[in-house]
C-alpha positions as CSV (number, residue, x, y, z in Angstrom):
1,X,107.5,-32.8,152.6
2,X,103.6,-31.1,151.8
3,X,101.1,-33.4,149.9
4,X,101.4,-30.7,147.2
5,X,104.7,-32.2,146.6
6,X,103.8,-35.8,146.6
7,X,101.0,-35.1,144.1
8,X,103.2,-33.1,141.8
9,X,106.2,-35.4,142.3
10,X,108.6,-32.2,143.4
11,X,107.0,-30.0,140.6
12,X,105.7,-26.8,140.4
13,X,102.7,-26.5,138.6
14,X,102.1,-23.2,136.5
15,X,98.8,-22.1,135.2
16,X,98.6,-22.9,131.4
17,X,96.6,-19.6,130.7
18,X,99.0,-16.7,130.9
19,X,95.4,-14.3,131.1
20,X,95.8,-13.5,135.1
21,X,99.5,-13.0,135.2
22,X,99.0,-10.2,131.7
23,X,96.1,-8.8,133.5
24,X,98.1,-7.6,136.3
25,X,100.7,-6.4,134.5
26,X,98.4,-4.8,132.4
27,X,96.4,-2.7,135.4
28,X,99.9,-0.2,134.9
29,X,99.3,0.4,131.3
30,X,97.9,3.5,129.8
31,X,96.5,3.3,126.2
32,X,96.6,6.3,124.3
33,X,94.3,6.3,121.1
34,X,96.0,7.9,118.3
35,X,94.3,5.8,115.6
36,X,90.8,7.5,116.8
37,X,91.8,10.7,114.7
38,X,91.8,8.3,111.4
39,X,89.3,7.6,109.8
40,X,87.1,3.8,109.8
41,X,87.6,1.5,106.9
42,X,84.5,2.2,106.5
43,X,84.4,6.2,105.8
44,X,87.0,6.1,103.6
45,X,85.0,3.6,101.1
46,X,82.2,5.7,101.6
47,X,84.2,7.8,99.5
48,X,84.0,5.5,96.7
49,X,81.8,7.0,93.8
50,X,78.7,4.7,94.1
51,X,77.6,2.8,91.1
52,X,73.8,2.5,92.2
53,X,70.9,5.0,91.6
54,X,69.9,7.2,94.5
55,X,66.7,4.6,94.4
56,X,68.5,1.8,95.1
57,X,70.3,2.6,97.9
58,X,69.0,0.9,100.8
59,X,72.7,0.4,102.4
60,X,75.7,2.7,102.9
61,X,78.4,1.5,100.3
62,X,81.3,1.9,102.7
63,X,80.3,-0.1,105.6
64,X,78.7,-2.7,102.9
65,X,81.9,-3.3,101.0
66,X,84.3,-2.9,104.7
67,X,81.8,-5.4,105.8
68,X,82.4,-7.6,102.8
69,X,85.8,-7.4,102.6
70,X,86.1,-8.7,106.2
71,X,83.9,-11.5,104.9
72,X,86.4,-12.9,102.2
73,X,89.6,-12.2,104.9
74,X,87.5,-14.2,107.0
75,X,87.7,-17.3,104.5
76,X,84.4,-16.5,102.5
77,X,84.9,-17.7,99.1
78,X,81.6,-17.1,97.6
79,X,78.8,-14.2,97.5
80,X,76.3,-16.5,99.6
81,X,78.9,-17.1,102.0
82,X,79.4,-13.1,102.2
83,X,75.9,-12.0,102.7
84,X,75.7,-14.6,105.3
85,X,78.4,-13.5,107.0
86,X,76.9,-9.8,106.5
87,X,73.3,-10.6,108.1
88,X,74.6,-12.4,110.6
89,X,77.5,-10.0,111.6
90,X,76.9,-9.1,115.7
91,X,74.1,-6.3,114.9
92,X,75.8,-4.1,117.6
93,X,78.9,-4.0,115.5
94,X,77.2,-3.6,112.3
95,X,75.6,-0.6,113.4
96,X,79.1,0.6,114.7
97,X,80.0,0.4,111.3
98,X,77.2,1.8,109.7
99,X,74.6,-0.6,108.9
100,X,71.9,-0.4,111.5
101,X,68.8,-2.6,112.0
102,X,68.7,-5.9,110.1
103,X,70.2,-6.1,106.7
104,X,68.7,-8.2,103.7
105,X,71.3,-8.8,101.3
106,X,70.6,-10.9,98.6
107,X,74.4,-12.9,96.9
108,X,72.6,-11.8,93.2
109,X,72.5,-8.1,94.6
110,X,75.4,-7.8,96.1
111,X,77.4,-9.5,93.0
112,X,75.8,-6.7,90.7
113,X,77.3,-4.1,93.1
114,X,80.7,-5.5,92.9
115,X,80.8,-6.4,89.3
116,X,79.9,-2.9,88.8
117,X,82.3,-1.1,90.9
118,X,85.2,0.6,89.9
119,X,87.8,-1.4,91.2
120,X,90.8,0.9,90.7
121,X,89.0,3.5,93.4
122,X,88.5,0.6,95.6
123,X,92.3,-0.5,95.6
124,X,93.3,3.0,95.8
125,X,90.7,3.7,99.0
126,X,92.3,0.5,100.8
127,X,96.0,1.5,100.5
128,X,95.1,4.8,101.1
129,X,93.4,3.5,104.5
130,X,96.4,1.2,105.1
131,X,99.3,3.6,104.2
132,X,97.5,5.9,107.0
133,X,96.9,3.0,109.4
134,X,100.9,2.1,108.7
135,X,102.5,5.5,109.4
136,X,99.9,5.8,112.6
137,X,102.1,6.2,115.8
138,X,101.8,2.7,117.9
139,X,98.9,3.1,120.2
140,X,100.4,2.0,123.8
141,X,102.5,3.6,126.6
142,X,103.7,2.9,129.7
143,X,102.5,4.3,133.0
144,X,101.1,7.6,130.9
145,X,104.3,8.0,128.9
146,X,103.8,7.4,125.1
């Protein structure tokens, strides 16, 4: 009998993290992108009629409010809590979205923007976005086949 046995007691011990085994497997895999023709949360509530003045526009509206609403399906229950989680979002992602270089957002500000935003064009941008992202083909074949 090995010493691995007697340590074990006759069992077999497995990893607990299934990451090296999936890694393998997933050398085989091909992803195809078919989501990249759609456009980001983002654009499509930059289509959103903006309630500001040209003057006081110092961010895009659509990666603002895609920014915010991943804020509140984060947990943030409160306007402080979104701008924090805003100006402290990982800056290379923020400017990915559309929001480059560091943003200032004050809770007062952004509460103004909201309150006066339609919020019918808003719901009707986000199941727009989602009815898209729903009928989107699934994004990942096999060995090149889709």
């Amino acid at each position: 009998m090995s010493s691995q046995s007697i340590k074990n007691r006759g069992r077999v011990r497995v990893p607990s993290s299934p990451i090296d085994v999936l890694s393998r497997h997933l050398e085989r895999v091909t992803i195809c992108d078919p989501l990249s023709d759609l456009p980001t949360l983002a654009e499509v509530l930059d289509a959103i009629p903006d309630p500001r003045s040209r003057r006081g526009r110092r961010y895009r509206l659509g990666p603002l409010l895609a920014l915010a609403l991943l804020a509140v399906l984060g947990g943030a229950t409160s306007l402080a809590k979104i701008t924090r989680f805003i100006a402290g979002y990982d800056p290379e992602l923020r400017a990915r979205i559309g929001l480059p270089g560091p943003v200032r957002l004050a809770a007062s500000t952004l509460g103004r923007l909201l309150a006066r935003l339609d919020g019918d064009d808003f719901d009707a941008a986000t199941c727009a976005y989602l009815s898209r992202l729903a009928a989107a083909p699934p994004a990942a074949g096999t060995n090149g086949r889709a």
